[in-house]
Residue frames relative to the residue before (quaternion, step in Angstrom):
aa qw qx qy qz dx dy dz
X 1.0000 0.0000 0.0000 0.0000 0.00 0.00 0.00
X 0.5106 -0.7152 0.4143 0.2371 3.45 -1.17 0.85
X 0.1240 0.6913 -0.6859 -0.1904 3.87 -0.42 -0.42
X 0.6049 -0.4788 0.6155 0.1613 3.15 -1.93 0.98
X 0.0496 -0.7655 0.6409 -0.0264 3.49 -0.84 1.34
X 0.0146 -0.7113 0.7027 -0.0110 3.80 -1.11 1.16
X 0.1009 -0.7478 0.6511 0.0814 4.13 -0.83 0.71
X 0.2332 0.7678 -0.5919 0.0760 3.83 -0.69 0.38
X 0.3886 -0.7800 0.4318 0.2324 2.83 -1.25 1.77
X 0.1969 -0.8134 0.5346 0.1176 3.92 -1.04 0.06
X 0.3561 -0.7124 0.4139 0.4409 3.35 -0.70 0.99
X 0.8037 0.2650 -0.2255 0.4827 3.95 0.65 -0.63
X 0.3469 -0.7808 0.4990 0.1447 3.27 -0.64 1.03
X 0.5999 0.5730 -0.3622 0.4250 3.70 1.18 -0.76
X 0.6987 0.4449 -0.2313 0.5102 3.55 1.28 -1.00
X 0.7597 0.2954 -0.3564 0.4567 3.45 0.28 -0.41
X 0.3077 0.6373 -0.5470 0.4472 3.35 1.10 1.17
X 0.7993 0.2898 -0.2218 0.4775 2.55 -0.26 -1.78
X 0.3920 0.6367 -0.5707 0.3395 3.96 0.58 -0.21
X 0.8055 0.4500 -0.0865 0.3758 2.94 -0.25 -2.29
X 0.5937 0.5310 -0.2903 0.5304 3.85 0.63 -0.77
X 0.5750 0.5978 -0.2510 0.4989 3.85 0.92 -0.40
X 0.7566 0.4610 -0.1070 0.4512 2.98 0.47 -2.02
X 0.7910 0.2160 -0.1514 0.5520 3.77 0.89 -0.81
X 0.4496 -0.7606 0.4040 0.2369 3.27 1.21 0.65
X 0.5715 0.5477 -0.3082 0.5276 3.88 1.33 0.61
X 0.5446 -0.4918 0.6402 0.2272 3.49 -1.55 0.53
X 0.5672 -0.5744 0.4995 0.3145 3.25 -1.40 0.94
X 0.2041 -0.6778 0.6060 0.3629 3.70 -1.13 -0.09
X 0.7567 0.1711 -0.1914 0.6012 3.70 0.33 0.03
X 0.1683 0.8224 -0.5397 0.0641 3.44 -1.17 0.83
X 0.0109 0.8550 -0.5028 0.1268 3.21 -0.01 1.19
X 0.6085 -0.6247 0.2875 0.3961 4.14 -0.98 0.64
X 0.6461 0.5444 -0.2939 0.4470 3.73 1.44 0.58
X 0.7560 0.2256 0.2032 0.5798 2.76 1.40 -1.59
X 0.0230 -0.7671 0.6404 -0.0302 3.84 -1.42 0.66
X 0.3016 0.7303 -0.6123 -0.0263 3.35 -1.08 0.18
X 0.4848 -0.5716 0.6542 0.1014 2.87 -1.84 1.03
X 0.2429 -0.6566 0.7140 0.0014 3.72 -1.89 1.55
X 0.0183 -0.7713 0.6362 0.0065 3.47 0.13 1.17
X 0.0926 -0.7714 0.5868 0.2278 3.10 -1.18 0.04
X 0.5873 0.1664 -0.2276 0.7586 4.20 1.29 0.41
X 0.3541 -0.5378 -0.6651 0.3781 1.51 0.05 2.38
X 0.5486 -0.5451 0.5340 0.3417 2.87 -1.49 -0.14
X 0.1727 0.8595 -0.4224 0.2303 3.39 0.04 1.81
X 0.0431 -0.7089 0.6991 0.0827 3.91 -0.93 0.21
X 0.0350 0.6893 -0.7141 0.1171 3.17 -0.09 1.91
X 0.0670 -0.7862 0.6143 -0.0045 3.44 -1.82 0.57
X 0.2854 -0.7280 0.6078 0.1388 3.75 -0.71 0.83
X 0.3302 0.6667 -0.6668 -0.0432 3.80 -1.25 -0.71
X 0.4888 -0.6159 0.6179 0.0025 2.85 -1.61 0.63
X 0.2111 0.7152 -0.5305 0.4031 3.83 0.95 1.46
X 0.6767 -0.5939 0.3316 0.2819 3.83 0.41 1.08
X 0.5175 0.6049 -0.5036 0.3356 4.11 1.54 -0.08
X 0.8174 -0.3643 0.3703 0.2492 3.03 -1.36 -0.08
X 0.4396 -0.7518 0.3430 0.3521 3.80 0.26 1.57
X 0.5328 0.6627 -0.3634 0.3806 3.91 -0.67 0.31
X 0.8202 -0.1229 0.4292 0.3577 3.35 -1.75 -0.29
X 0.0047 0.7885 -0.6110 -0.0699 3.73 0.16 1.25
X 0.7676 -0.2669 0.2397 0.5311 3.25 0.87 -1.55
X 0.2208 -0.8161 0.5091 0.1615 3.52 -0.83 0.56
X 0.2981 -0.6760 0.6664 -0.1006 3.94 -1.24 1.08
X 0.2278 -0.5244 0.8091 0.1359 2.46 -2.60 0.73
X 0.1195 -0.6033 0.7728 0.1563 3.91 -1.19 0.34
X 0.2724 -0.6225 0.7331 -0.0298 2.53 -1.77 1.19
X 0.2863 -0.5773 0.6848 0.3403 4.11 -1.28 0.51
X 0.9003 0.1564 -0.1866 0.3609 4.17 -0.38 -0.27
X 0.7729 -0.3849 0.3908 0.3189 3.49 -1.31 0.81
X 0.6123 0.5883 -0.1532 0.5055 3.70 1.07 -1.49
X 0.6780 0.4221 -0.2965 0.5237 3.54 0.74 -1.20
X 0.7674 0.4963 -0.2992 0.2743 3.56 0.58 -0.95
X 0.6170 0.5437 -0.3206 0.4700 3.34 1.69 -0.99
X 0.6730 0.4608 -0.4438 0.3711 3.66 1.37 -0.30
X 0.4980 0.6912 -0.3685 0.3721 3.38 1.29 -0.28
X 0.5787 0.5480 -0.2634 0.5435 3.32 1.10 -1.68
X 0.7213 0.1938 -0.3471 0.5672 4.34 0.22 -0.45
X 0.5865 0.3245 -0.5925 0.4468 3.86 -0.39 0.41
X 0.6339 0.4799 -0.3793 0.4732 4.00 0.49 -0.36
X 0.5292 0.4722 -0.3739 0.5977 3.87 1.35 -0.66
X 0.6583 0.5101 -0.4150 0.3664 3.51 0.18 -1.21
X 0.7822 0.4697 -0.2239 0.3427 3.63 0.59 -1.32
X 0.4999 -0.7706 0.2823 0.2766 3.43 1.62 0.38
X 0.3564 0.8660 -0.2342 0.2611 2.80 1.67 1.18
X 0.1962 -0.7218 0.3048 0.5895 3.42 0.00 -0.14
X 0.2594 -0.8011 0.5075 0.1829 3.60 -1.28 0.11
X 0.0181 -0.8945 0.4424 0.0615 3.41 -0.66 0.97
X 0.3244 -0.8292 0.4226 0.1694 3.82 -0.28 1.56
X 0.0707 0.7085 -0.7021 -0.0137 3.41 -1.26 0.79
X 0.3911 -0.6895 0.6067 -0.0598 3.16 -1.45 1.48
X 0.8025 -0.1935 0.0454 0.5626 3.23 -1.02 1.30
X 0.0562 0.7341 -0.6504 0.1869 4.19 0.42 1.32
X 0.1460 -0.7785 0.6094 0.0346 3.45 -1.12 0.76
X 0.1885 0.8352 -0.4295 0.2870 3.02 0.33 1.66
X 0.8368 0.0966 0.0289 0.5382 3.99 -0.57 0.55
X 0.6311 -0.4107 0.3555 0.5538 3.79 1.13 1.51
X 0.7478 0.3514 -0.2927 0.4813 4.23 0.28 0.16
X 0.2894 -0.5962 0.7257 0.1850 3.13 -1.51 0.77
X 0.2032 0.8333 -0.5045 0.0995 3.63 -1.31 0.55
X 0.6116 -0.6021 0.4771 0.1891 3.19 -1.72 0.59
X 0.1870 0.8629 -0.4677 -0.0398 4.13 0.30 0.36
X 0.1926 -0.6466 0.6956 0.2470 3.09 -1.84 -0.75
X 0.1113 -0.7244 0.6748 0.0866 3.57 -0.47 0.68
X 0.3341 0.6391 -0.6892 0.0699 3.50 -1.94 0.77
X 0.5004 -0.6840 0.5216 0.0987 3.06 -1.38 0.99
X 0.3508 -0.7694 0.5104 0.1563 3.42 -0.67 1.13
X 0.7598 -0.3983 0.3589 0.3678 3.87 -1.23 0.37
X 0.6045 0.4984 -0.3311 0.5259 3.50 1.50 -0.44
X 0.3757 -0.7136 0.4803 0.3449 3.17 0.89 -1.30
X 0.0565 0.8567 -0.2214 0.4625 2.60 1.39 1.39
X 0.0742 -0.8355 0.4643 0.2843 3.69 0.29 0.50
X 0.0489 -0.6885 0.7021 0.1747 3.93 -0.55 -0.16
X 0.1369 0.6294 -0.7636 0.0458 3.37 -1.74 0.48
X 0.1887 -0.7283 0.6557 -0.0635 2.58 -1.63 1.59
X 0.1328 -0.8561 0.4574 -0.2008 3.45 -0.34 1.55
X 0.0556 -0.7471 0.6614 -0.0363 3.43 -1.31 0.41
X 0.4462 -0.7729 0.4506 -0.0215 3.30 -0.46 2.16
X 0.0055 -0.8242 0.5638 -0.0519 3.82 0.18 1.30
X 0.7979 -0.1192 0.0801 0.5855 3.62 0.93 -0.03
X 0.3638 -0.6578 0.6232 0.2158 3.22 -1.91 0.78
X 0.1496 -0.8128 0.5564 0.0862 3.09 -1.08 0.90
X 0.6406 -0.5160 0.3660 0.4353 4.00 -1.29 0.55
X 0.7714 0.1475 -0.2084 0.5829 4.23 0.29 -0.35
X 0.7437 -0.4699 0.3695 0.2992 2.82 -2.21 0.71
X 0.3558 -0.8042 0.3847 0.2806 3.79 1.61 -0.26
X 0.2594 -0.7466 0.5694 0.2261 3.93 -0.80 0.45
X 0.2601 -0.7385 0.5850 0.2115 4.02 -0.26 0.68
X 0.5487 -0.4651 0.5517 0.4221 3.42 -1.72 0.46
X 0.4986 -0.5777 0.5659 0.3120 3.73 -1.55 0.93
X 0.0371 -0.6792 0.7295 0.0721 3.19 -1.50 0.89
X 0.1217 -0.8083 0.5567 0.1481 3.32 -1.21 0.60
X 0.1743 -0.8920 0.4030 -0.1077 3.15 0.07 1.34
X 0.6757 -0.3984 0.1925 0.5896 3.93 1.03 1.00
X 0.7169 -0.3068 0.1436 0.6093 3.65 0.09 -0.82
X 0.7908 0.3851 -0.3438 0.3288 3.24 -2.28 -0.93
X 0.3890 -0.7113 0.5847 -0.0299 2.89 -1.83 0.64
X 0.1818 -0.7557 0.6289 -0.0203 3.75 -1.12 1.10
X 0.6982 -0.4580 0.4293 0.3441 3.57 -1.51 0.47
X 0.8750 0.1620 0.0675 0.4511 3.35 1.36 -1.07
X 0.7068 0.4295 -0.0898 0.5549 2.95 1.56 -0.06
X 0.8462 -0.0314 -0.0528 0.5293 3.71 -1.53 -0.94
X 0.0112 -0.8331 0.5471 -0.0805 4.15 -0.63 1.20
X 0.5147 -0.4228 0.6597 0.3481 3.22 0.61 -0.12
X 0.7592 -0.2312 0.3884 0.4684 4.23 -0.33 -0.70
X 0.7371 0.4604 -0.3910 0.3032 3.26 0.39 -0.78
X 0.5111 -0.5634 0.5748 0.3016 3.74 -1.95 0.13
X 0.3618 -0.7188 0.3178 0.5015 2.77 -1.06 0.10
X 0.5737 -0.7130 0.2250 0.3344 3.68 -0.69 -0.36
């Protein structure tokens, strides 16, 4: 099964707790002094804040997937769409190790499609991909890591 994935960076992380935790009427499931994220299930969501010095807003937006299978079908509907597509393997990014795809929509938009193989103790620094333009916490940079 899929869950809808939305990351956005914030300049205050205490507040856009207690915001967000309101709004979906739910406790974070992972909270840490950088980073938070919330497993909704109505909707069926994997929202996340952090607090890594980018630019407040819209970091990046995602599908999770629960199996390897789900992701490789993701990774060809993102070919299909004539996109580019950039692969990271066992990426250690946001307390998770994972499997992704990064691509940038016509907006310029990051998207990443991912599968979550383990939680790990730091917020983690992924291998740079440079994926045409824009920029994620963990992903398409231009060069950069994340942080």
């Amino acid at each position: 099964m899929k869950r809808f994935h939305v990351h956005v960076a914030v300049n205050n992380l205490s507040e856009s707790i207690r915001f967000y935790s309101a709004m979906f009427a739910a406790e974070p499931a992972v909270t840490k002094p950088d980073y938070t994220k919330w497993m909704l299930d109505d909707p069926r969501l994997n929202f996340a804040i952090s607090q890594h010095g980018a630019k407040a807003g819209l970091d990046h937006l995602g599908i999770q997937v629960d199996s390897g299978l789900e992701l490789n079908e993701l990774n060809q509907r993102l070919a299909e769409a004539a996109l580019s597509v950039e692969e990271q393997k066992d990426a250690a990014c946001c307390y998770a190790k994972s499997d992704k795809y990064w691509s940038i929509d016509p907006q310029g938009i990051a998207w990443e499609a991912f599968h979550s193989l383990a939680t790990i103790p730091t917020f983690g620094e992924d291998t740079a991909v440079t994926v045409k333009t824009a920029f994620a916490c963990c992903g398409p940079s231009l060069g950069s890591t994340c942080q």
